[in-house]
C-alpha positions as CSV (number, residue, x, y, z in Angstrom):
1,X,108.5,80.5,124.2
2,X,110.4,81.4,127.1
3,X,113.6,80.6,125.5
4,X,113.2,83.2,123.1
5,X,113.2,86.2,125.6
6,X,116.4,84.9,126.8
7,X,117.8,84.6,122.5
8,X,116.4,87.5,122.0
9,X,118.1,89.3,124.9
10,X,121.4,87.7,124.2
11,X,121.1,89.4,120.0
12,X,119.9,92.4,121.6
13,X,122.8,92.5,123.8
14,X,125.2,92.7,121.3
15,X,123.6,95.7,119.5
16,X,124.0,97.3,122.8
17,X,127.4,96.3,123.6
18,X,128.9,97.9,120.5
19,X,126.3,101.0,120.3
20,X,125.4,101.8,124.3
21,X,128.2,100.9,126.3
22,X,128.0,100.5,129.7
23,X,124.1,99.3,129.5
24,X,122.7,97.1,132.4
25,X,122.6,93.5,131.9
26,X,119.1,93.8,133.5
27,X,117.8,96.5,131.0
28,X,119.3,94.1,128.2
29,X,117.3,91.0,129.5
30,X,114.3,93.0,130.1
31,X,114.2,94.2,126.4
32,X,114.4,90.7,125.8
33,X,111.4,89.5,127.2
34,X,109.6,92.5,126.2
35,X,109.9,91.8,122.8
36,X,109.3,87.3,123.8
37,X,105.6,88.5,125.1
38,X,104.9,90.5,122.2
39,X,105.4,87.6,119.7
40,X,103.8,85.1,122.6
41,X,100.3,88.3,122.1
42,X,101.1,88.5,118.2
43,X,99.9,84.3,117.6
44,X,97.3,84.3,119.5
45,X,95.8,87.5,118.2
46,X,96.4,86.9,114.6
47,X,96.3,83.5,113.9
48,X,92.4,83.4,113.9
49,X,92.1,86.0,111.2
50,X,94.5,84.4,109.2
51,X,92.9,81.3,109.3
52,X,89.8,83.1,108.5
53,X,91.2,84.7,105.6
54,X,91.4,81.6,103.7
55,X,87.9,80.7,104.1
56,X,87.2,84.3,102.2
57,X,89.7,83.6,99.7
58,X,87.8,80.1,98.9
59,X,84.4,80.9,97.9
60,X,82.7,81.1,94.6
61,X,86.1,80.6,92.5
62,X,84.5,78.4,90.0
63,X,81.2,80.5,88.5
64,X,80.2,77.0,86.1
65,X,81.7,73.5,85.9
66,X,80.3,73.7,82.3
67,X,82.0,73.9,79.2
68,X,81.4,77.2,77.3
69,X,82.4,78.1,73.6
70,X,86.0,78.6,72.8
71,X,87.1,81.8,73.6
72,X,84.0,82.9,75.5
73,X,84.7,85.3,78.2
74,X,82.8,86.1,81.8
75,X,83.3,88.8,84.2
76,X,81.7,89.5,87.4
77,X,81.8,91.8,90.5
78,X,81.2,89.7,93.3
79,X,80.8,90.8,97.5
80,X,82.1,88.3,99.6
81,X,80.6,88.4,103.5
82,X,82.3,86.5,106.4
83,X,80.5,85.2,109.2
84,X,82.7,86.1,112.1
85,X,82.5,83.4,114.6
86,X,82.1,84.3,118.4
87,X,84.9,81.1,119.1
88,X,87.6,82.9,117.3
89,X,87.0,86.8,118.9
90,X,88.6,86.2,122.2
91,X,91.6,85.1,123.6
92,X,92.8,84.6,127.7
93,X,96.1,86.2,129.1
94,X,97.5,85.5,132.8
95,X,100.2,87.1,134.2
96,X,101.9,83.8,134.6
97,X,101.8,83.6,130.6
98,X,104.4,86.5,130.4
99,X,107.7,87.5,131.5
100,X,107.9,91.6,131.3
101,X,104.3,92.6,131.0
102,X,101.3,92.3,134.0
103,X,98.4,93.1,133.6
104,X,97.2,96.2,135.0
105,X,94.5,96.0,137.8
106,X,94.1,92.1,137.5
107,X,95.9,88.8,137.3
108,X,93.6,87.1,134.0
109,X,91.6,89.0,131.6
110,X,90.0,87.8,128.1
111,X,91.2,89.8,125.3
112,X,89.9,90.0,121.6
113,X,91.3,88.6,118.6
114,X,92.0,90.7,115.7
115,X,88.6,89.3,115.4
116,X,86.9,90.2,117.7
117,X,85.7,93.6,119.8
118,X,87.3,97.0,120.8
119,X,87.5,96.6,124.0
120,X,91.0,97.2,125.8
121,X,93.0,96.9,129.0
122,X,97.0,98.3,129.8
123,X,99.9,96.2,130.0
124,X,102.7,97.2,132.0
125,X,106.2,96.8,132.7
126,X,109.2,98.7,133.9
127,X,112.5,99.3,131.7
128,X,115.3,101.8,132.2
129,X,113.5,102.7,135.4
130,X,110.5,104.1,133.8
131,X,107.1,102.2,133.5
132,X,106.2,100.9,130.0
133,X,102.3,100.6,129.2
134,X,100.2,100.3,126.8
135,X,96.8,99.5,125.6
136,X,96.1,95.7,124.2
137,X,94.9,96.0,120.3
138,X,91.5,96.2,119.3
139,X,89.9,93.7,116.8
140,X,87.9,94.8,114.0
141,X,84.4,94.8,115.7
142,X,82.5,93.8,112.4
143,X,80.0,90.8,112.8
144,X,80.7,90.5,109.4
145,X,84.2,91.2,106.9
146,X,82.6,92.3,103.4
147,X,84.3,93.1,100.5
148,X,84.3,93.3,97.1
149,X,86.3,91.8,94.3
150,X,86.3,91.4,90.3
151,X,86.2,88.1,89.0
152,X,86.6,87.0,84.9
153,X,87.1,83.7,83.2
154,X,87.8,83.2,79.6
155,X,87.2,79.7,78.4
156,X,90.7,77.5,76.2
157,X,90.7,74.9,74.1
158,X,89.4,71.6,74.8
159,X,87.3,72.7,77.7
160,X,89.9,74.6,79.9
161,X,89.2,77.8,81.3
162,X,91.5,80.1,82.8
163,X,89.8,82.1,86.2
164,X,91.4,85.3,88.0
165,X,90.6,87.7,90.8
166,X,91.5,90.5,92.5
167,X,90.5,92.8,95.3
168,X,91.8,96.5,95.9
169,X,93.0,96.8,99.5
170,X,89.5,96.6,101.7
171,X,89.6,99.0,104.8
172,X,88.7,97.3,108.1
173,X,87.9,99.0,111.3
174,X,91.3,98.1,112.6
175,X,93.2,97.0,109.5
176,X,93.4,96.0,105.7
177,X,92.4,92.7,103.6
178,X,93.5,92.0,100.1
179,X,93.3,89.1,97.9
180,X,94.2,88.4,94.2
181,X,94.4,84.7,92.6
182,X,94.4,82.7,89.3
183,X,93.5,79.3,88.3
184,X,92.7,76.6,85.6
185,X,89.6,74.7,85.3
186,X,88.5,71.7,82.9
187,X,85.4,70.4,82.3
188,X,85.2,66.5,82.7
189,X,81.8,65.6,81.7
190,X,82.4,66.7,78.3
191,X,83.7,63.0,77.8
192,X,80.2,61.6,78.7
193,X,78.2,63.0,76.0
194,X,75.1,61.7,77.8
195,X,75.6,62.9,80.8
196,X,76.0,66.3,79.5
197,X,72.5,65.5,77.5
198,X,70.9,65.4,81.5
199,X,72.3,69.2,81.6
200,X,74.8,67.5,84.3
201,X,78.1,68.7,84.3
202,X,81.1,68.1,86.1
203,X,85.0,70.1,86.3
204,X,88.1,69.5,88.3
205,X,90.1,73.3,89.4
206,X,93.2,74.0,90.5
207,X,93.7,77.6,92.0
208,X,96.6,79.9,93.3
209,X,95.5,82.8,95.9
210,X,97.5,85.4,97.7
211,X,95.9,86.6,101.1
212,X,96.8,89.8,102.5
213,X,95.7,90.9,106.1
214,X,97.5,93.6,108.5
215,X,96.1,95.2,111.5
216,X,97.2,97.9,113.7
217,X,99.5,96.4,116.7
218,X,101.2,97.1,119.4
219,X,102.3,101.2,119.7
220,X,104.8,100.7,122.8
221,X,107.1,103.3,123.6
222,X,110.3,103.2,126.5
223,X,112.8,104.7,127.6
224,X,115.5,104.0,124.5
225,X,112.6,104.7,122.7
226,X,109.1,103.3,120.1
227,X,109.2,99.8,119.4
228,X,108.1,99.9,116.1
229,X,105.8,97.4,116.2
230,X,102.7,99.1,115.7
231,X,101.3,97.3,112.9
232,X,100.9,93.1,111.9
233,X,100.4,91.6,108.6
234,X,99.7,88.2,107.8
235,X,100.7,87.0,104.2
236,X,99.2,84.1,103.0
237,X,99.6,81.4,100.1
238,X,97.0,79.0,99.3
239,X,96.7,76.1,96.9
240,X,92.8,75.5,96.2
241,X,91.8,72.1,94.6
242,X,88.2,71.4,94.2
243,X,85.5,69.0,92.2
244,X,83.0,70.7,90.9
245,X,79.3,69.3,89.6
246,X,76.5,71.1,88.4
247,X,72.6,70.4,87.0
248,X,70.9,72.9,85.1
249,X,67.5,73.9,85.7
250,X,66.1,75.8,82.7
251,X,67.4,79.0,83.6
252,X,69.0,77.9,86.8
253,X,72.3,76.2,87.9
254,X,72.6,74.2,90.9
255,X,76.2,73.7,91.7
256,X,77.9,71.8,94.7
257,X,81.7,72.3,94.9
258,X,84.3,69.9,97.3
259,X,87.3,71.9,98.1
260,X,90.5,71.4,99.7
261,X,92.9,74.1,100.7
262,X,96.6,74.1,101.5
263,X,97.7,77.2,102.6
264,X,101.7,78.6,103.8
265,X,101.2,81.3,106.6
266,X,103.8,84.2,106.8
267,X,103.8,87.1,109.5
268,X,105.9,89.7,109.8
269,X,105.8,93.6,111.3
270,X,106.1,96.3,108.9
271,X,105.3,100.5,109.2
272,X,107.4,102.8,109.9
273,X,110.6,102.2,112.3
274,X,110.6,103.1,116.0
275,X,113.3,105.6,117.2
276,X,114.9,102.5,119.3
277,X,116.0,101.1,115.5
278,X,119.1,103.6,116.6
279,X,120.3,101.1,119.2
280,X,118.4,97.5,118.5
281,X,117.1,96.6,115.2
282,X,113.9,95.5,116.2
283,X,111.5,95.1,113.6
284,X,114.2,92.4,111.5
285,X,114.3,90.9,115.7
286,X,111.1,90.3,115.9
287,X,110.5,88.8,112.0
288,X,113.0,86.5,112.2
289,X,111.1,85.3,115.6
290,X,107.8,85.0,113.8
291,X,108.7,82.3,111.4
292,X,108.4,80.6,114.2
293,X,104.6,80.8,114.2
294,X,104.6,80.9,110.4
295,X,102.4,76.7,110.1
296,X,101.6,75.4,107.1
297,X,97.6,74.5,107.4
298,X,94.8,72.4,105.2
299,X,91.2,73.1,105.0
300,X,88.4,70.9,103.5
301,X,85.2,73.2,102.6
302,X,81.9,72.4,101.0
303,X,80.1,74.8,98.8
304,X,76.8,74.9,97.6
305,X,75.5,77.6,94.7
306,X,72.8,79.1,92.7
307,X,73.5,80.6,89.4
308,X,70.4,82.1,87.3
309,X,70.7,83.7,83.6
310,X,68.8,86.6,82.4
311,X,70.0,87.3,78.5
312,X,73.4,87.6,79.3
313,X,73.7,88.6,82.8
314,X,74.2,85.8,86.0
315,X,73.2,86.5,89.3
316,X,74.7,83.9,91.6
317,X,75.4,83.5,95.1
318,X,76.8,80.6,97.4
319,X,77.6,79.7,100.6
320,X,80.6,77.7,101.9
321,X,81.0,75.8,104.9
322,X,83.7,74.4,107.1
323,X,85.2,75.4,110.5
324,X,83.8,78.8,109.0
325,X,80.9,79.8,106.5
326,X,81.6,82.1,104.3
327,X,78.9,83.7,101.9
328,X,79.2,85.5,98.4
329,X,77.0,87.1,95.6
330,X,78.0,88.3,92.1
331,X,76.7,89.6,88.5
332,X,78.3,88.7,86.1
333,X,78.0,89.4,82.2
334,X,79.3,87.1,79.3
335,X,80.7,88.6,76.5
């Protein structure tokens, strides 16, 4: 991580070269490891939500591993609710763990995740012989992230059924979460006529979901002018495969769901462009740096659920499980 204040300074230098000539070699380093402890904050304050966004994005995909008529078609509204976990709201900073900034008034400090609380502290640092400080971002203070989503299926031939979602943009305290997906199901335990006779049924899914998170960042301003890095978004691909079995209960539908997730983790800055894009174009700086933080990850979840029927309505609500637990209710209607 060090090395990259130095790589940084070195592209940055040549901007400068051919647009400020005459610039300090000093202010040209500096910039550099300015912008190496802002990508160095950036991981460690977004990765957790990240990670937690595919834990919302997992829940309550399949509504039934039970074959329906041809053709049939159900849609629901469903509120999903994550548990925020007190492990992921903080983070620890040192001095020592940065090369431009210190830490006003103290050599540690914990500091929250996107997360995690609002409270803040000032980071400081000197450029072009003026002081540059600025306030640490705030996390979204929620002990819970709800939000709402649609959710339909419409059964295919020979027991498939094809499942979508999508969420509008959800406003958080300090930021924004969307996510849309589609899938295929097929029911298995249609070729075990007497297991389906028990009211036992069992499905295989395979699922595609796009996570979108962003949160406000860091608003620095110097003396060749604002960053433009005021605001973080995490973009998120997950592959969902999960088993799926099911016994029904009268009215009732007790369903247990194995899932494993494999999900492709993008970050990059976006808003509008600071006024130092003149000299140094930083935001296209800094995303090229954070593909180095860009991991690929897999998850293993368990998921239990309730589904009930009255005439043609569902009510149905589960809870998954994991390094996170994630909970999620719906009504649905089938047409």
């Amino acid at each position: 991580m060090r090395k990259s204040g130095i790589i940084i300074g070195l592209f940055a230098a040549f901007f400068f070269t051919q647009k400020v000539k005459g610039q300090s070699a000093t202010d040209l380093e500096q910039i550099g490891y300015l912008l190496s402890d802002a990508l160095l904050y950036s991981e460690q304050y977004i990765v957790p939500a990240t990670d937690a966004a595919v834990y919302q994005a997992s829940s309550a995909w399949v509504m039934s591993p039970k074959k329906r008529k041809k053709w049939d078609v159900v849609l629901g509204l469903h509120t999903n609710v994550f548990f925020v976990p007190n492990t992921d709201r903080t983070f620890q900073i040192q001095n020592s763990d940065f090369q431009f900034f210190e830490i006003e008034g103290a050599n540690s400090a914990t500091v929250p995740t996107a997360l995690g609380n609002d409270n803040q502290l000032y980071l400081v640092g000197e450029l072009g012989g003026e002081q540059v400080r600025f306030k640490t971002p705030e996390g979204i203070n929620q002990e819970a992230v709800i939000y709402p989503y649609l959710q339909g299926g419409i059964e295919l031939p020979y027991g498939f059924e094809f499942i979508a979602r999508y969420s509008t943009k959800t406003k958080l305290k300090r930021g924004d979460y969307q996510v849309y997906g589609f899938g295929l199901k097929h029911n298995f335990s249609q070729y075990f006529p007497k297991v389906e006779a028990k009211n036992i049924h069992f499905a295989a899914a395979a699922i595609y979901s796009k996570e979108d998170i962003s949160f406000d960042f860091l608003d620095i301003n110097t003396a060749y002018g604002s960053l433009g890095i005021n605001n973080l978004n995490g973009l998120v691909d997950t592959y969902h495969f999960q088993l799926s079995a099911s016994k029904e209960f009268k009215r009732f539908e007790l369903i247990t769901n194995f899932i494993v997730n494999h999900s492709s983790f993008e970050y990059v800055v976006s808003g509008e462009k600071g006024s130092i894009e003149e000299v140094i174009p930083i935001q296209s700086v800094i995303n090229g740096l954070l593909e180095r933080i860009a991991k690929d990850k897999t998850n293993v979840l368990g998921e239990v659920s309730g589904r009930y029927q009255i005439s043609k309505f569902y009510v149905q609500s589960s809870i998954a499980f994991g390094k996170f637990v994630n909970g999620n209710i719906g009504v649905q209607y089938q047409f």
